[in-house]
C-alpha positions as CSV (number, residue, x, y, z in Angstrom):
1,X,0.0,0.0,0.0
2,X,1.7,3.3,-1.1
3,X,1.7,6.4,1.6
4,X,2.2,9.6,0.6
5,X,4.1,12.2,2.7
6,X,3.2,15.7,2.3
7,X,5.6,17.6,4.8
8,X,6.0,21.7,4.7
9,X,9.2,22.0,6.9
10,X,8.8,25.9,7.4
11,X,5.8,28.1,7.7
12,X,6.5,31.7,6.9
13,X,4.8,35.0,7.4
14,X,3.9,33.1,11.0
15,X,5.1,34.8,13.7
16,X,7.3,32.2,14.4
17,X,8.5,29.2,13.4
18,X,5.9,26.4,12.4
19,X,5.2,23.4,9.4
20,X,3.0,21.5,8.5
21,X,2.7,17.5,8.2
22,X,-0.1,15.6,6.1
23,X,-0.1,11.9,6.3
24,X,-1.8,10.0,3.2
25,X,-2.1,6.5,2.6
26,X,-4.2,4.8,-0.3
27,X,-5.6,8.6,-0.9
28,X,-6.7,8.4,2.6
29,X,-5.8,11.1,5.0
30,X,-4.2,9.6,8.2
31,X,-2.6,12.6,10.1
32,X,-2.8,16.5,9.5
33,X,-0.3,18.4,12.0
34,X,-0.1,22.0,11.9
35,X,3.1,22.1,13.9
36,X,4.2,25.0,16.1
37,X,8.3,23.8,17.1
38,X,9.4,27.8,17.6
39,X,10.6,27.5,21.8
40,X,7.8,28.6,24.1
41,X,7.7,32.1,25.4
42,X,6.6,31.9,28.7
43,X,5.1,34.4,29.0
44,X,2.8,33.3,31.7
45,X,5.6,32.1,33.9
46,X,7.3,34.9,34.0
47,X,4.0,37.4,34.2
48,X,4.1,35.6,37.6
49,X,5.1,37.6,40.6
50,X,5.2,40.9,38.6
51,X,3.2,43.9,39.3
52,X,-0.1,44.7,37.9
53,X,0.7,47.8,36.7
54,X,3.8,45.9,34.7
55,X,1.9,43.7,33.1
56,X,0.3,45.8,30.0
57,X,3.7,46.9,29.1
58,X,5.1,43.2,29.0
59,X,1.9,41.5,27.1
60,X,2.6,43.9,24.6
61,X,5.7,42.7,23.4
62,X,3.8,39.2,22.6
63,X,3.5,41.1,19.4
64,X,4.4,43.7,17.2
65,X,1.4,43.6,15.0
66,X,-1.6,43.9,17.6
67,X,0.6,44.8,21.1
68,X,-3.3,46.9,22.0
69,X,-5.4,43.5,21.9
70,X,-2.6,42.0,24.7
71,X,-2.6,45.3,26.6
72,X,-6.0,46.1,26.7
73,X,-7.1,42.6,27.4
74,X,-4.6,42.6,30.4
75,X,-5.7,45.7,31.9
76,X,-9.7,45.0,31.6
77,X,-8.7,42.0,33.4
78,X,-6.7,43.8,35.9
79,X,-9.7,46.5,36.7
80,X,-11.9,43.8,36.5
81,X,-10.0,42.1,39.8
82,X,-9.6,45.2,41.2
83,X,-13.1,46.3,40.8
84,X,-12.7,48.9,38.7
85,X,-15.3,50.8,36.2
86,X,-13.4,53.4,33.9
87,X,-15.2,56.4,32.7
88,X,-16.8,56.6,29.5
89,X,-14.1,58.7,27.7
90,X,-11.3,56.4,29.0
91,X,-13.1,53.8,27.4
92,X,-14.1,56.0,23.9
93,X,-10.3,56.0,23.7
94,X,-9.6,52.4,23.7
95,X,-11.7,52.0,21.2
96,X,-10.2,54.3,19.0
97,X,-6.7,52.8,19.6
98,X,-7.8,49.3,19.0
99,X,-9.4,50.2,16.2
100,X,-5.9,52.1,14.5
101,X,-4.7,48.7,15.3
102,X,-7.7,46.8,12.8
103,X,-6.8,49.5,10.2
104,X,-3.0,48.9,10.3
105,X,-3.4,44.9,10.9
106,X,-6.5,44.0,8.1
107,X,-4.6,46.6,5.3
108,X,-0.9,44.9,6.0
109,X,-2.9,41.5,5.4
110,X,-5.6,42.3,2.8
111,X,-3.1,43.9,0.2
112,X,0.2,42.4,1.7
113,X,-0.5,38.6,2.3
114,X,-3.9,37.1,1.3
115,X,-4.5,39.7,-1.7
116,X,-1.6,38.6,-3.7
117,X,-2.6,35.0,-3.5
118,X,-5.8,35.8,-4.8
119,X,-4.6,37.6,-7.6
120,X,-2.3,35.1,-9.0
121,X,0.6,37.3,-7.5
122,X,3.9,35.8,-5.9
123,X,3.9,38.3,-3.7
124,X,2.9,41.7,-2.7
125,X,6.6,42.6,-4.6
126,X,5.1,41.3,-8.1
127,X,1.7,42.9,-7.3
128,X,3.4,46.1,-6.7
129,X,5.3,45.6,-10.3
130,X,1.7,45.3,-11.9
131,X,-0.3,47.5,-9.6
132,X,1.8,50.3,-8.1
133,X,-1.0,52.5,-7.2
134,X,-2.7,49.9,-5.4
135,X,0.1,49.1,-3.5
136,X,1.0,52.9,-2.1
137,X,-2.9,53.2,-1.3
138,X,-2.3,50.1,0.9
139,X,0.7,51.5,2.5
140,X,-1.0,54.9,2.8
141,X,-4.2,53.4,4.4
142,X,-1.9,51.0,6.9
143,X,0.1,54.1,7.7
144,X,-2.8,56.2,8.8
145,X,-3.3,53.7,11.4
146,X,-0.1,53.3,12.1
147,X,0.2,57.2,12.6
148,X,-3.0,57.1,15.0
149,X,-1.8,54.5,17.3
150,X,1.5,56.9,17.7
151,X,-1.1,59.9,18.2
152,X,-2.4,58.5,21.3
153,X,0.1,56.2,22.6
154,X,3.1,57.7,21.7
155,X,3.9,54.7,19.4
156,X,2.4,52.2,17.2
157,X,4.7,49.2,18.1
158,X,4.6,48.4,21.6
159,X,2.5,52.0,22.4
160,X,3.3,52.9,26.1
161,X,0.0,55.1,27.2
162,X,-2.3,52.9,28.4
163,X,-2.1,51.5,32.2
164,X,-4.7,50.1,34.4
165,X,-7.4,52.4,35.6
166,X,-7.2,54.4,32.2
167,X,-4.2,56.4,30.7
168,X,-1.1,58.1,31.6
169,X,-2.2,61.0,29.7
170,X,-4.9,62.3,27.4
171,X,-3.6,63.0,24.1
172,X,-3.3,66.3,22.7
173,X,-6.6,66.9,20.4
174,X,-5.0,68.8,18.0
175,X,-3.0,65.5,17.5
176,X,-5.7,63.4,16.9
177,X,-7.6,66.3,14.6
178,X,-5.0,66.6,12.5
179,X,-5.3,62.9,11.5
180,X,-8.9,63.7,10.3
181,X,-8.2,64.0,6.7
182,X,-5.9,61.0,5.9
183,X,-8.8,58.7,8.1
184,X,-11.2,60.3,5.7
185,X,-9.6,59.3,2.4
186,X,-8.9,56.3,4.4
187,X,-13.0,55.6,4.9
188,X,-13.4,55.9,1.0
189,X,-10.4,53.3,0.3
190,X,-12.0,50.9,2.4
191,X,-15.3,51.3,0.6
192,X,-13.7,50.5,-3.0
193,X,-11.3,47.6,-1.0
194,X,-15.0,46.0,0.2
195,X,-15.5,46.4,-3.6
196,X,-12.5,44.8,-4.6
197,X,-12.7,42.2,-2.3
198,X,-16.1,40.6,-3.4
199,X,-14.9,40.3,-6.8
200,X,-12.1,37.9,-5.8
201,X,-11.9,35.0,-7.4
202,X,-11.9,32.3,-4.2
203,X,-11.3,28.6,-4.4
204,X,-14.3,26.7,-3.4
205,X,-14.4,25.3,0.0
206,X,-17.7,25.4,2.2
207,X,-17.3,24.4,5.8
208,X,-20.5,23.7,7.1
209,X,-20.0,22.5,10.9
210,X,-18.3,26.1,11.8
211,X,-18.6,26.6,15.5
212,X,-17.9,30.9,15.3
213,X,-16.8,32.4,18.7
214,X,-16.8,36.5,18.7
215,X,-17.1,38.9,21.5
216,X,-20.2,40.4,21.2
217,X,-22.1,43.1,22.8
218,X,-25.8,44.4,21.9
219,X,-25.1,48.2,21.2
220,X,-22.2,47.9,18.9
221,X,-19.7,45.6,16.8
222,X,-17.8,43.6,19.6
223,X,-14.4,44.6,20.2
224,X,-13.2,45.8,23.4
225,X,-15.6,44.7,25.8
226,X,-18.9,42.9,26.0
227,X,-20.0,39.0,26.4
228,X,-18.7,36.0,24.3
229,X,-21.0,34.8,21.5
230,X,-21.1,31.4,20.1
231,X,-23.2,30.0,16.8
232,X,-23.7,26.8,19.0
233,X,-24.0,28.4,22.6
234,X,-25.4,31.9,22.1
235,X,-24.0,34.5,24.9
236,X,-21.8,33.6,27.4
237,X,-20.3,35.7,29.9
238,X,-17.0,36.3,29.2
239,X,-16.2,34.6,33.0
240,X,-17.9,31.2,31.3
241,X,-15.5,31.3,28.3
242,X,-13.1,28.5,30.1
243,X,-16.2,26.3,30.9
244,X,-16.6,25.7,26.9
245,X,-13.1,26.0,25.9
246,X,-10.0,24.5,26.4
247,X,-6.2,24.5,25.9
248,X,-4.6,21.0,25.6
249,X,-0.9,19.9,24.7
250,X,-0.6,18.1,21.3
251,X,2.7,16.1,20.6
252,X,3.1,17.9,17.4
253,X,3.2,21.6,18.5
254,X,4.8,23.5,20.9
255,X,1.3,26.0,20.8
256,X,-1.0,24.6,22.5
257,X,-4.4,24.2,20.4
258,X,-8.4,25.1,21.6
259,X,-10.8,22.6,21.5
260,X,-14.5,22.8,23.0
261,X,-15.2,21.2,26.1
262,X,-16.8,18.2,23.6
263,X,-12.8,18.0,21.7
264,X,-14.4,19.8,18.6
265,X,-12.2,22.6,16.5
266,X,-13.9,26.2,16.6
267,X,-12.8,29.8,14.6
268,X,-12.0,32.9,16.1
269,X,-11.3,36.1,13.7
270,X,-13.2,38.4,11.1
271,X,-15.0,35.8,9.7
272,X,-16.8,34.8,13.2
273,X,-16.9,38.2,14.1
274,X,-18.9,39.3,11.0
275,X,-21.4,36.1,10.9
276,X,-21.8,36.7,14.5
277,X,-22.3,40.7,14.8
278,X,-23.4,41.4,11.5
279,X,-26.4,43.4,12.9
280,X,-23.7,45.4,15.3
281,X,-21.9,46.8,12.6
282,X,-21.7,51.0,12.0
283,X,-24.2,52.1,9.4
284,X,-21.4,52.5,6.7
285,X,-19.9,49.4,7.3
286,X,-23.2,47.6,7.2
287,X,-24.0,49.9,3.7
288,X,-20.4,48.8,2.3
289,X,-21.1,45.4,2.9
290,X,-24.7,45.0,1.5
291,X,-24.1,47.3,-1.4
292,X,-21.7,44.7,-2.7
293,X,-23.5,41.6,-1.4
294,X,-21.2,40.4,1.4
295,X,-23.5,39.2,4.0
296,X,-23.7,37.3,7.1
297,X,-23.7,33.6,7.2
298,X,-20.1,33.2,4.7
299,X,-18.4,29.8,5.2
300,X,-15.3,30.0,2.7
301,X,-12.6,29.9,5.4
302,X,-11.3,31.8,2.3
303,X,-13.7,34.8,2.4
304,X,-12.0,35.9,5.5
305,X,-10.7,38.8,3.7
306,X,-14.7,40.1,2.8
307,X,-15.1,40.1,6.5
308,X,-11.8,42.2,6.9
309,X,-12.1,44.3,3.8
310,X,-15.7,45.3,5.9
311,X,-14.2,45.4,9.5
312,X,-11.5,48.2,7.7
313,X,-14.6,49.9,6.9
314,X,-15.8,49.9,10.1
315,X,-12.5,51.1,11.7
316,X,-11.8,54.0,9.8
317,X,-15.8,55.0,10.4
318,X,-15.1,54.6,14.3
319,X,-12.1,56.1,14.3
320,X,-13.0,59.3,12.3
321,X,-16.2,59.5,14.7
322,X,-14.2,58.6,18.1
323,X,-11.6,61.8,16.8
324,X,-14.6,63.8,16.5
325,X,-15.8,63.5,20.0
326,X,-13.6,63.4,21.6
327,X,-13.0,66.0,24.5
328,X,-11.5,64.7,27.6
329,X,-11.9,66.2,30.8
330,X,-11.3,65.3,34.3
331,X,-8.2,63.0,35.0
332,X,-7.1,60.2,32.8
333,X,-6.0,58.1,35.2
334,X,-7.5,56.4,38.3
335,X,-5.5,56.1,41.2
336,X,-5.6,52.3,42.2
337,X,-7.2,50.3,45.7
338,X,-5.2,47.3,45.8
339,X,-6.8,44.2,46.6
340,X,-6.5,40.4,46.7
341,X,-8.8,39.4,43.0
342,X,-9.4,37.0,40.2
343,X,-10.3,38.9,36.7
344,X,-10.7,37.8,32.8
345,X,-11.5,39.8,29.7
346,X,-12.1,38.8,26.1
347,X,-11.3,41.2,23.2
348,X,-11.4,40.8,19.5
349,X,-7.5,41.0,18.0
350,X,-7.1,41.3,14.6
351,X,-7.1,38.1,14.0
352,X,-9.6,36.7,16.5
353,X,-11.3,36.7,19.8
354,X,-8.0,37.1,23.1
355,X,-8.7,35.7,26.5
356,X,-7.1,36.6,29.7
357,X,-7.2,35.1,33.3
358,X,-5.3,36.8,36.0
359,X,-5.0,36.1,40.1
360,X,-3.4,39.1,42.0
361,X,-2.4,39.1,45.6
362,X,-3.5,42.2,48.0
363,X,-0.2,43.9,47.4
364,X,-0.8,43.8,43.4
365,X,1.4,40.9,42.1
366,X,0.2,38.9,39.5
367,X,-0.1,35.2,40.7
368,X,-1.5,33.3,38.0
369,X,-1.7,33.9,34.4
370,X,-3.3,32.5,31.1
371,X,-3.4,34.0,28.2
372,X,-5.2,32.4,25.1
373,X,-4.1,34.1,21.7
374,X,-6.1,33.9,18.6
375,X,-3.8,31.8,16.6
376,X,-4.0,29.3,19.3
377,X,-7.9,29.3,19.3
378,X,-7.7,28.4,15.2
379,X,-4.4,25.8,14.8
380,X,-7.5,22.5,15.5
381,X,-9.3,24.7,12.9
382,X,-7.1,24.8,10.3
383,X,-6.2,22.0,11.0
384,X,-9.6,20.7,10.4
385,X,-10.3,22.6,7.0
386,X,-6.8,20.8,5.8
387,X,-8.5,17.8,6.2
388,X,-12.2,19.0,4.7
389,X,-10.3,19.9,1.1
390,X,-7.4,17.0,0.9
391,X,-9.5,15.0,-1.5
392,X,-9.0,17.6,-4.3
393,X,-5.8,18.8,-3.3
394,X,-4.1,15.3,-3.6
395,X,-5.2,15.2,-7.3
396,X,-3.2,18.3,-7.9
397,X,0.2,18.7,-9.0
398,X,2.4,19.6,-6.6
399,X,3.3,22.9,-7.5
400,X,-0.5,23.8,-7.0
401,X,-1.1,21.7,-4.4
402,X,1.4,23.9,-2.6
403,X,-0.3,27.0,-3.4
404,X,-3.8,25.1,-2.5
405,X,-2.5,24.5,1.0
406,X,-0.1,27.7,1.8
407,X,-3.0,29.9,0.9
408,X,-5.9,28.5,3.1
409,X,-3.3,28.9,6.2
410,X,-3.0,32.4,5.0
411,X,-6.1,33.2,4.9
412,X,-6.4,32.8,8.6
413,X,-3.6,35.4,9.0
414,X,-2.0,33.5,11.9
415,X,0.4,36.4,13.1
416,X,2.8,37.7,10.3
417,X,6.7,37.4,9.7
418,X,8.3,39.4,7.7
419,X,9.7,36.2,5.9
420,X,9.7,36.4,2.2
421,X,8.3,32.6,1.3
422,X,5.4,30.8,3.3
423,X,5.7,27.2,2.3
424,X,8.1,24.5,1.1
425,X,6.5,21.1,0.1
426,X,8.1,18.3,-0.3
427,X,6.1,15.3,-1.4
428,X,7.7,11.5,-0.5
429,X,6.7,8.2,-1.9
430,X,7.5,5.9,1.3
């Protein structure tokens, strides 16, 4: 009986170092490993025995691509121990920082990563050759982002203004004003990228037993704050979240991978978010996306990018309005009670729904950690779609079987590199 070995020793634009394994024997699929061997981090360990107030600085550096999801998911669970409610405008200004973030995250991965694939393009380099202009709108839109984040935090990698119990500062308005007209041309990009991404031409793939899990909340598109909602479960509190999911060890990876409580796969990102919150979104983004016929209910794990080229929509909308109103007063900062607590907090990363746990003594030291990243949430999910399309990718060649199988990874944008090639395939007869 002839087995087939389809091994991708090195994953690229990961952050981090990854492959993938896929098992065939008889044109039978045996094993699909999605496999994570970078070192682990530790970050949780050494979280442990740190301050509070050190902890938003540290989750940052988890990434350089969306350093606001870990802060700001560390410090609502931090005021959530403590007891803390922020004002309104302390809030208003999250917001608009995470939402810089989703314009400078969704751009980079629309034009720079996914796009090109879609277009028959190598590379965002060859696209670039063929489409300059669309290109240096890409980069002018991700930069506008970019240049807000620095407006209020001081930076856009690793930004250093936000604490617990609200902000070291307010930013000066005049700042934030003056970012008006670029997040304006910005808006009207988006629109024509919503445009642009409909037309796509995707490779078929419907995934029909899609478990999506969003954070969701009545009165606007989830993000910062709110409950958890599942397609299977409906709203959960975001303190249930760790009574339907779970981290386990799997001998293949050094991430660990998210199952439900029954062992079942689940997806986290812009395509759960938009199934789930459809009715949530701004007017504009809700007009972008129904003008061109992108609606709720999308299970192409490849149509991720519809739901992203929308959610960029929606960002530069919030942000232009967040800008607008905003006029701080008062302090920005609460001074904090310590006090012996337990606190979590779900918010929506670029790339998916980002769960922390912390326990912190009465003199503020962190004694426990977990923190549950996106990427983590969707590795049994890709998995699992691998495994949904092998029967037509192993009747490919094998140059396009490499393309079939870099791509759909892709698609879930599973933290970027700045590496210049994603997959090598190698293909053994054993």
């Amino acid at each position: 009986m002839a087995k087939e070995t389809i091994h991708v020793p090195a994953l690229a634009r990961v952050e981090g170092e990854g492959g993938l394994y896929i098992g065939v024997k008889d044109g039978k699929v045996e094993e699909i490993k999605v496999n994570i061997y970078e070192p682990p981090r530790f970050f949780e360990g050494f979280l442990r025995g740190r301050f509070l107030q050190d902890v938003p600085d540290i989750t940052a550096r988890i990434c350089g691509i969306c350093p606001v999801a870990y802060q700001f998911s560390s410090i609502r669970a931090m005021e959530k121990a403590l007891g803390i409610t922020v004002p309104p405008q302390v809030t208003a200004l999250r917001k608009l920082l995470y939402y810089a973030e989703w314009i400078e995250s969704h751009v980079l991965h629309i034009y720079m990563l996914q796009g090109p694939d879609l277009t028959g393009h190598e590379s965002a380099i060859t696209l670039a050759a063929d489409a300059p202009e669309v290109v240096a709108n890409a980069l002018r839109a991700k930069k506008a982002g970019n240049d807000t984040m620095s407006a209020i935090a001081g930076r856009s990698v690793h930004p250093v203004n936000a604490c617990v119990g609200g902000w070291y500062r307010w930013p000066e308005k005049t700042k934030l004003e003056a970012m008006l007209p670029e997040l304006r041309w910005g808006l009207e990009f988006a629109k024509e990228t919503v445009r642009w991404a409909v037309n796509l031409d995707y490779p078929e793939l419907q995934i029909e037993d899609y478990e999506f899990v969003a954070v969701h909340n009545e009165n606007e598109y989830g993000i910062l704050e709110g409950d958890i909602i599942s397609s299977i479960h409906g709203v959960l509190a975001e303190e249930d979240y760790e009574k339907y999911y779970a981290e386990k060890h799997v001998q293949h990876s050094n991430a660990l991978h998210s199952y439900t409580k029954d062992g079942a796969p689940y997806m986290v990102g812009p395509l759960a978010r938009f199934n789930m919150n459809f009715d949530q979104l701004g007017e504009v983004a809700k007009q972008a996306a129904l003008d061109n016929g992108a609606k709720p209910e999308i299970t192409n794990p490849y149509k991720q990018l519809i739901a992203r080229a929308v959610e960029t929509v929606q960002a530069f909308d919030m942000c232009i309005q967040l800008i607008e109103a905003y006029n701080p007063t008062g302090p920005s900062y609460q001074p904090l009670v310590l006090a012996k607590g337990n606190g979590c907090a779900a918010s929506e990363a670029p790339r998916g729904l980002l769960f922390h746990r912390y326990e912190i003594d009465e003199n503020g030291l962190v004694e426990f950690a977990r923190i549950v990243p996106p990427t983590a949430q969707n590795l049994a999910r890709m998995e699992a779609d691998l495994s949904k399309m092998m029967p037509q990718v192993l009747e490919m060649p094998h140059d396009e079987a490499t393309l079939t199988c870099e791509h759909l990874l892709r698609a879930y944008d599973p933290c970027i590199s700045c590496a210049t090639h994603f997959l090598t395939l190698t293909v053994e007869e054993v």
